[in-house]
C-alpha positions in Angstrom: 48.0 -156.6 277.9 50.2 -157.2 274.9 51.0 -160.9 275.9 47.0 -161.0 276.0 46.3 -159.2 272.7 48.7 -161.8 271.1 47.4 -165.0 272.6 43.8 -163.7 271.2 45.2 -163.0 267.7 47.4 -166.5 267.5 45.1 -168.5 269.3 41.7 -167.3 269.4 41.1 -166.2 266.3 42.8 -169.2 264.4 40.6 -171.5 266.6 37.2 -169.3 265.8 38.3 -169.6 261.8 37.9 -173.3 262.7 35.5 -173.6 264.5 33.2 -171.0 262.2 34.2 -173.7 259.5 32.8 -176.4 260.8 29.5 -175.0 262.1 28.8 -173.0 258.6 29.4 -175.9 256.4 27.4 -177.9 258.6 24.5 -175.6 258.4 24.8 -175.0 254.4 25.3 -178.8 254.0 22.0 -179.5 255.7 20.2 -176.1 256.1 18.2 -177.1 258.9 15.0 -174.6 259.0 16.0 -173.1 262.5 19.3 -172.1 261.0 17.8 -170.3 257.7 18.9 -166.5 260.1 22.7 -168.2 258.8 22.1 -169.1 255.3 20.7 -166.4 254.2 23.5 -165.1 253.4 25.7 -166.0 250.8 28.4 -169.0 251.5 31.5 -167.0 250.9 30.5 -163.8 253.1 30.9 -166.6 256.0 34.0 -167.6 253.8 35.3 -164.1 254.0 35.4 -164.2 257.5 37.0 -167.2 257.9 39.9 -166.2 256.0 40.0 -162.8 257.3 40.2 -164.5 260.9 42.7 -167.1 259.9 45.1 -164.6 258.3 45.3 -162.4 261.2 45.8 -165.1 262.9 48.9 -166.5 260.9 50.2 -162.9 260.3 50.7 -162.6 264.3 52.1 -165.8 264.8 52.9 -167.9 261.7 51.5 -171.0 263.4 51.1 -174.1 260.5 47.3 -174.4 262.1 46.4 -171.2 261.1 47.8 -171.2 257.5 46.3 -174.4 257.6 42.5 -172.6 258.3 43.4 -170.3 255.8 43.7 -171.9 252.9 40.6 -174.8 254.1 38.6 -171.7 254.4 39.9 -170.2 250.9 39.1 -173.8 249.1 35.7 -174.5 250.6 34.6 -171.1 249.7 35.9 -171.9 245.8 34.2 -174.9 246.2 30.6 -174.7 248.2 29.7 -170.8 247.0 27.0 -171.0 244.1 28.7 -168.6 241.9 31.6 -170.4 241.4 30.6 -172.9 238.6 28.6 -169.9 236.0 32.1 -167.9 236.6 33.7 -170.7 235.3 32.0 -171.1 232.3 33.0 -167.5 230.8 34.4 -169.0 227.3 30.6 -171.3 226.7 27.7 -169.5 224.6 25.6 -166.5 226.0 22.7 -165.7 225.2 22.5 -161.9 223.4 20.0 -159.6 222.5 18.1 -160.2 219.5 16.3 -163.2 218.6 17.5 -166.3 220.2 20.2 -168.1 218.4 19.7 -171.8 216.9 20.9 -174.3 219.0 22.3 -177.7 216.9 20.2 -176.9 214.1 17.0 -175.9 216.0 15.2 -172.9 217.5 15.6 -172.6 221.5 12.6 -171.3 223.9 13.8 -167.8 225.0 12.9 -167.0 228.4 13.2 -163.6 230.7 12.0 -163.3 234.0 12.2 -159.8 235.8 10.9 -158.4 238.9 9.3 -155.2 237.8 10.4 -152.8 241.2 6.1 -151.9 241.8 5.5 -152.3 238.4 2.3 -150.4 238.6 4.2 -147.3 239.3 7.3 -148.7 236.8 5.7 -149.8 233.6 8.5 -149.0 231.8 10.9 -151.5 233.6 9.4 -154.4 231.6 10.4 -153.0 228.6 13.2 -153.7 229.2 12.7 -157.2 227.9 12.0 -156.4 224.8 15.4 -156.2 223.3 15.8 -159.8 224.4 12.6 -160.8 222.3 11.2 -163.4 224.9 9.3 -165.9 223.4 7.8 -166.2 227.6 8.0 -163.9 230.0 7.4 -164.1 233.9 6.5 -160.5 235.1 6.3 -159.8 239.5 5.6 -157.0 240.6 3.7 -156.7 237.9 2.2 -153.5 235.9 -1.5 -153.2 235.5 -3.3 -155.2 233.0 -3.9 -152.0 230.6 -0.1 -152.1 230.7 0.5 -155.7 230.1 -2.2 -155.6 227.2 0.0 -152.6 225.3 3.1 -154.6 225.8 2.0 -158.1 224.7 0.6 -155.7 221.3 4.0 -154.4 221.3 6.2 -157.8 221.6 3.9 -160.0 219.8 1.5 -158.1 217.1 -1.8 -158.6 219.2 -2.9 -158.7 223.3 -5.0 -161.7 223.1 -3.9 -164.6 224.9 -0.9 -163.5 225.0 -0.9 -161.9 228.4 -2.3 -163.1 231.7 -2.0 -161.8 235.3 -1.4 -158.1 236.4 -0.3 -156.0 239.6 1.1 -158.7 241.1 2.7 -161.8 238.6 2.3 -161.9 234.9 3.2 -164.1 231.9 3.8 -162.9 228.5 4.2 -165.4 225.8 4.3 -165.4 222.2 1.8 -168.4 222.0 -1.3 -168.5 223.4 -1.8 -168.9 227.0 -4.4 -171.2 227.8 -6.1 -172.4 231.5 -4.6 -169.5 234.0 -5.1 -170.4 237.0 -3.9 -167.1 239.3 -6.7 -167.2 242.3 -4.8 -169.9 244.5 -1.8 -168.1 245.4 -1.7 -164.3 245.8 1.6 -163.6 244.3 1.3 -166.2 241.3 0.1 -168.0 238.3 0.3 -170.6 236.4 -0.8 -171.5 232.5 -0.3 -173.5 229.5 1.3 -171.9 226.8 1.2 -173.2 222.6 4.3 -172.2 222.0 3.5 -174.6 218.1 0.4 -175.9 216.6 0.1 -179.6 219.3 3.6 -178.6 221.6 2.5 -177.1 224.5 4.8 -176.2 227.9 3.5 -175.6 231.4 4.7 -172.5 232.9 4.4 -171.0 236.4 5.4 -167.5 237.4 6.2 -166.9 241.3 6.9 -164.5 243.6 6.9 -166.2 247.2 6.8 -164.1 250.4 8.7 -161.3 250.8 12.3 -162.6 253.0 13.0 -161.6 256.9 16.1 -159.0 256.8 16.8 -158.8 260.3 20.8 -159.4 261.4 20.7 -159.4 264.6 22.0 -162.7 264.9 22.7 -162.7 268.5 19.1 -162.5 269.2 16.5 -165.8 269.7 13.9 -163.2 268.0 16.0 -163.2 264.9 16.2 -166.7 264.1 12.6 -167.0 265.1 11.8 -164.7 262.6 13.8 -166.3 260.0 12.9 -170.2 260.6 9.2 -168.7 260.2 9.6 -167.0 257.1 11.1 -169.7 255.5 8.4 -172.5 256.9 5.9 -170.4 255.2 8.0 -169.9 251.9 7.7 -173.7 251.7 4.1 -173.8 252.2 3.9 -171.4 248.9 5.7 -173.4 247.4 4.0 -176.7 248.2 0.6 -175.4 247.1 1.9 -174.3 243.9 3.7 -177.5 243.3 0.7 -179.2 244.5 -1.6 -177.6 241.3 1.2 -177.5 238.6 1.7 -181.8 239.5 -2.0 -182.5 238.4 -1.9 -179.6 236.2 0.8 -180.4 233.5 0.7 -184.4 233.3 3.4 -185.4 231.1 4.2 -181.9 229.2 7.5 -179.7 229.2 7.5 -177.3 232.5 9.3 -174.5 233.8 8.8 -172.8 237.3 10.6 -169.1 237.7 10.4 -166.1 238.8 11.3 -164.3 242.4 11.4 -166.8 245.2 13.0 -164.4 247.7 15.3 -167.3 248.6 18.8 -167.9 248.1 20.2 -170.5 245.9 20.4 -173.5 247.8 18.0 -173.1 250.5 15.9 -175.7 251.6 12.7 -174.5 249.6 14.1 -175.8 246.8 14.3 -179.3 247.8 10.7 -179.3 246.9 11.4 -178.6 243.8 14.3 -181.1 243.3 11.6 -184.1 244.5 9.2 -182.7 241.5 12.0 -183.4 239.6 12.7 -180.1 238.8 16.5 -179.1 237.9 17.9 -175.1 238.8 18.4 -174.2 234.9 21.0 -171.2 235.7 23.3 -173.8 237.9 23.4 -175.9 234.9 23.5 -173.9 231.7 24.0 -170.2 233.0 27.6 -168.3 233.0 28.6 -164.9 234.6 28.0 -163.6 238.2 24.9 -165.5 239.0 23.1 -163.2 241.4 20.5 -161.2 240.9 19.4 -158.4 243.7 20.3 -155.9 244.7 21.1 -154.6 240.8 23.7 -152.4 241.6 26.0 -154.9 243.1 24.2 -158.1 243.4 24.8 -160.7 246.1 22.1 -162.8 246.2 20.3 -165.2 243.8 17.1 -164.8 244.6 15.2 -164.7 241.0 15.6 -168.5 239.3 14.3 -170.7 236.8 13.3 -174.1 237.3 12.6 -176.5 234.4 11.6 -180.7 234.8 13.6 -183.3 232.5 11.5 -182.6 229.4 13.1 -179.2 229.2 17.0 -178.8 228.6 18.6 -175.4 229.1 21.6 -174.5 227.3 22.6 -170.6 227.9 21.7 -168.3 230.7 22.6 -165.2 232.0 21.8 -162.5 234.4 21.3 -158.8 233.2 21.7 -155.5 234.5 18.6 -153.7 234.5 18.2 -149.8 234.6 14.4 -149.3 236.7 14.7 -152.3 238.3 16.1 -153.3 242.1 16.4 -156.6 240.3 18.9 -157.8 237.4 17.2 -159.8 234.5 17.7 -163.6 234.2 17.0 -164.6 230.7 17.4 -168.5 229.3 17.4 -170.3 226.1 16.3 -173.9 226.7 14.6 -176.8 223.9 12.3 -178.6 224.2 11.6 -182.0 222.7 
């Protein structure tokens, strides 16, 4: 029994830290749909047990292979987990509460997007943005429009045009909001927002269908479930794409809000063929992840913005009535 315990430990385990490598970089690499049950879950909790595999396996029998494992494991998760690059940027500039500061000389576009928690029974979790003084918001989860209409009053002197949406997804701005369009799509909305007299920016505020939880990846039934949830995430996603493209023409656009997706998935490549670029992976710094609050491990809130837009600070923020952290931006526009 002990000569079999320590062939598992020496052998087994260092081969299944290999073997687990190349099978979850292959599936994050090309995120095939019938896959999504794996990468649904952050890179480096596959990472994790890679190393945790390969070190057991070393510690029982020092072989070079498995130290080898080890530290392949340890350096692909530094280098293919999402959160590495924001963590990185801890000495660049953050945005803070208050009004936005200039950037080179000019005034940025503040953003905030937060997912409310059933905002019609939390109305107060949106004011949470206010400290932040959003010049737009994107609200899911939304409260009811009476609510909405006291807070637009509230952030920006009046309610009119300044809100649109309600229960459901909602856009604040400080410039009028012209041509929402919110019957396409249950869970979102798009507008135009004046944010000065003649510049105008497209926005969009989503909250795609809600994401399979199941873990019980040694059942068909699971990754069933999860290769159907994400094909019909995409299709969201492709009929919202498919109004905002003959919607905003040649204007500044940004796309954000909860897309119940993990940074990276493959719903986002439609994004990246609208030209679209993930405005935290560029400009934001911190932990990147936004649910659960408490201790967040997944990025599932995001803004997107096309190549008229330039974000330059981004952060994610703890929230106190939220399940949700807040992801607030500075970007300029042209």
């Amino acid at each position: 029994m002990a000569a079999f315990l320590r062939i598992l430990f020496t052998h087994g385990l260092m081969w299944a830290a290999l073997g687990l490598h190349v099978v979850i970089c292959a599936c994050y690499l090309r995120r095939w749909d019938k896959m999504a049950a794996i990468t649904v879950f952050p890179f480096w909790a596959w990472g994790l047990a890679g190393v945790a595999m390969a070190g057991v396996s070393w510690l029982a029998g020092r072989r070079r292979l498995a130290a080898i494992a080890f530290w392949g494991w340890l350096g692909t998760i530094i280098i293919g987990s999402d959160e590495t690059r924001p963590l990185l940027r801890f000495t660049t500039d953050k945005p803070v509460p208050g009004e936005a500061a200039a950037i080179d000389g000019r005034r940025p576009l503040r953003i905030v997007s937060l997912n409310c928690k059933v905002g019609i029974w939390h109305p107060h979790a949106m004011y949470e943005v206010e400290a932040w003084q959003p010049d737009i918001v994107f609200l899911q989860e939304a409260p009811m429009t009476h609510e909405l209409q006291k807070f637009a009053a509230k952030l920006y002197g009046e309610a009119s045009g300044h809100f649109e949406g309600g229960s459901k997804c909602a856009i604040l701005a400080r410039g009028k909001i012209r041509n929402a369009i919110t019957g396409f799509q249950p869970y979102s909305i798009l507008g135009t927002v004046e944010v000065e007299t003649g510049k105008v920016v497209e926005v969009a505020c989503v909250h795609l269908q809600v994401a399979e939880t199941s873990v019980q990846l040694w059942t068909k039934d699971a990754f069933r479930r999860h290769w159907h949830n994400r094909l019909s995430r995409r299709g969201e996603m492709a009929r919202l794409l498919g109004v905002q493209r003959l919607y905003s023409g040649d204007h500044p656009a940004i796309i954000g809000g909860d897309f119940n997706a993990p940074a990276g998935d493959a719903v986002f490549d439609l994004l990246k063929d609208s030209g679209f670029r993930d405005a935290f992976a560029e400009a934001g710094s911190g932990w990147a992840n936004t649910y659960p609050n408490v201790a967040p491990v997944l990025r599932i809130d995001h803004l997107w913005v096309n190549q008229r837009v330039a974000p330059h600070r981004a952060i994610t923020v703890k929230t106190q009535h939220s399940d949700h952290r807040m992801l607030v931006c500075d970007v300029l526009l042209p």
